[in-house]
N, C-alpha and C positions, 0 to 999 in steps of 0.2 A: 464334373465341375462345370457351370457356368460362364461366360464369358465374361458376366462381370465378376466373377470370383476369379478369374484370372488376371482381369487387368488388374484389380484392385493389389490381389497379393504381388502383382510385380511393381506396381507402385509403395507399396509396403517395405518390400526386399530392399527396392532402393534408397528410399526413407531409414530403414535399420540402419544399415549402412553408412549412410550420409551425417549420421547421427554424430559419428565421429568423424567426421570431415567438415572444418569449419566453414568451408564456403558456400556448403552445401546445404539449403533449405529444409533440412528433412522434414519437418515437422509441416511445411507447407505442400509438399512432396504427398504424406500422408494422406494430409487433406483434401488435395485434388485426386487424389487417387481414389478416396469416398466419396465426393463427388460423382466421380466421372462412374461409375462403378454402378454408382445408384440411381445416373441416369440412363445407363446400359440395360438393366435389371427394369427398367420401368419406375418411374417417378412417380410416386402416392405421397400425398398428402399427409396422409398418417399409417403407418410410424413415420415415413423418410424425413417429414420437417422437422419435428423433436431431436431426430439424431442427427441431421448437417447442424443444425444451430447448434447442440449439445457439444458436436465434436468442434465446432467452430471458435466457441469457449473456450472447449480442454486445448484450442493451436495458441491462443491468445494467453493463455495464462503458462503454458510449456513456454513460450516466448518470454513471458515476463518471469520466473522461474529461473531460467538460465542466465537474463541478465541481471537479475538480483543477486544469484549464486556470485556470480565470480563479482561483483560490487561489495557483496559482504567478505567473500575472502577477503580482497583487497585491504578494505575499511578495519577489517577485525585485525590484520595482522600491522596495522601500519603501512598499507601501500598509497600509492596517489592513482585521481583516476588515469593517468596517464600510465602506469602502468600494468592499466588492463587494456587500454591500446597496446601496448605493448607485448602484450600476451598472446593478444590475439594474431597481430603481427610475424609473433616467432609460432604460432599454431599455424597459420599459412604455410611461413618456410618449412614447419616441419615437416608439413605433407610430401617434400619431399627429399627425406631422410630418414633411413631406420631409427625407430624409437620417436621420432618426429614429435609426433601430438604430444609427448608428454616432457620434452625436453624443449623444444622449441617453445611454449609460454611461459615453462620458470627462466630461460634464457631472455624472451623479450622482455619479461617482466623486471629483469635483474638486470638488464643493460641500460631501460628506460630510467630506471632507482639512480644507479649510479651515474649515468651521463646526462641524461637530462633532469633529472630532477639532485642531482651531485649529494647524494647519500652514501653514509657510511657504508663499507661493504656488508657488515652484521645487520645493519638496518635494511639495506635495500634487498638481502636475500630473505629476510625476515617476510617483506612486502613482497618477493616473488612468491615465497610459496606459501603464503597466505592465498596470493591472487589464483597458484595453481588449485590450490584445495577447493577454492570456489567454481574455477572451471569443470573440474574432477566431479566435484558435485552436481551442477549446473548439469552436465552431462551425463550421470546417472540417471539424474531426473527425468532426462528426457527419455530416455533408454528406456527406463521402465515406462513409463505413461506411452511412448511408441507401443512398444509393446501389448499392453492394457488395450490398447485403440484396437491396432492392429486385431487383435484375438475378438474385439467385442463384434469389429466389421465383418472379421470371415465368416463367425458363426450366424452374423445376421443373414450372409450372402450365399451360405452351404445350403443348399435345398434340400437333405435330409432334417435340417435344422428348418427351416420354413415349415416343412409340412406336418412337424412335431405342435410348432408353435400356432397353427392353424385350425 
């Protein structure tokens, strides 16, 4: 293994990771990880600009992906945007409490419903876990496309793989 096949995949590992930790950038994580990885490895022109920009896209659209998820949860089920603030909010606290991520945004989402926006309780857990399905999903997404990146950069970076593709 490589030196840049190592920073890369520990930039990766934490990127997975982080994927479910709301405060945590994974997907940006990712992409400096390719970055720095392919600056390590020696910087060529071609292939390496096709694949920073390529992966630079797939960070930009994983970003817009997550926060469209949990706007359509929201949207679909009757919520306000205020209760994907919300969401996000009890996703923080939950990080730390068991079961957290997935109790703390139908929680934030379901306390913003009823108290600040003063919704019925049928309606504002309606709008909770509507907002939670969008994060759930939001969060898949990212997970597999993580993933996708991750696998397409190691095998770019494995020097058995180089010298096949050579």
């Amino acid at each position: 293994m490589t030196p840049a096949f190592v920073v890369f995949l520990l930039f990766w590992v934490v990127g997975v990771v982080g994927t479910f930790i709301p405060v945590v950038p994974a997907t940006l994580i990712i992409l400096l990880g390719t970055f720095v990885a392919t600056f390590i490895s020696g910087f060529h022109w071609w292939p390496d600009l096709p694949i920073l920009l390529t992966f630079t896209l797939i960070t930009i659209a994983i970003s817009l992906v997550d926060n469209l998820a949990s706007a359509w949860g929201a949207r679909r089920y009757g919520g306000s945007r205020q209760a994907g603030w919300g969401a996000l909010a009890g996703g923080l606290v939950g990080i730390f409490i068991p079961f957290g991520l997935l109790v703390g945004p139908l929680a934030g989402a379901l306390l913003v419903e009823l108290i600040w926006m003063r919704r019925s309780f049928p309606d504002a857990l309606r709008a909770a876990w509507g907002t939670l399905l969008g994060l759930l999903a939001g969060i898949a997404a990212k997970f597999v496309l993580h993933i996708l990146v991750g696998v397409v950069e190691l095998w770019r970076l494995w020097e058995p793989a180089k010298a096949a593709l050579s």
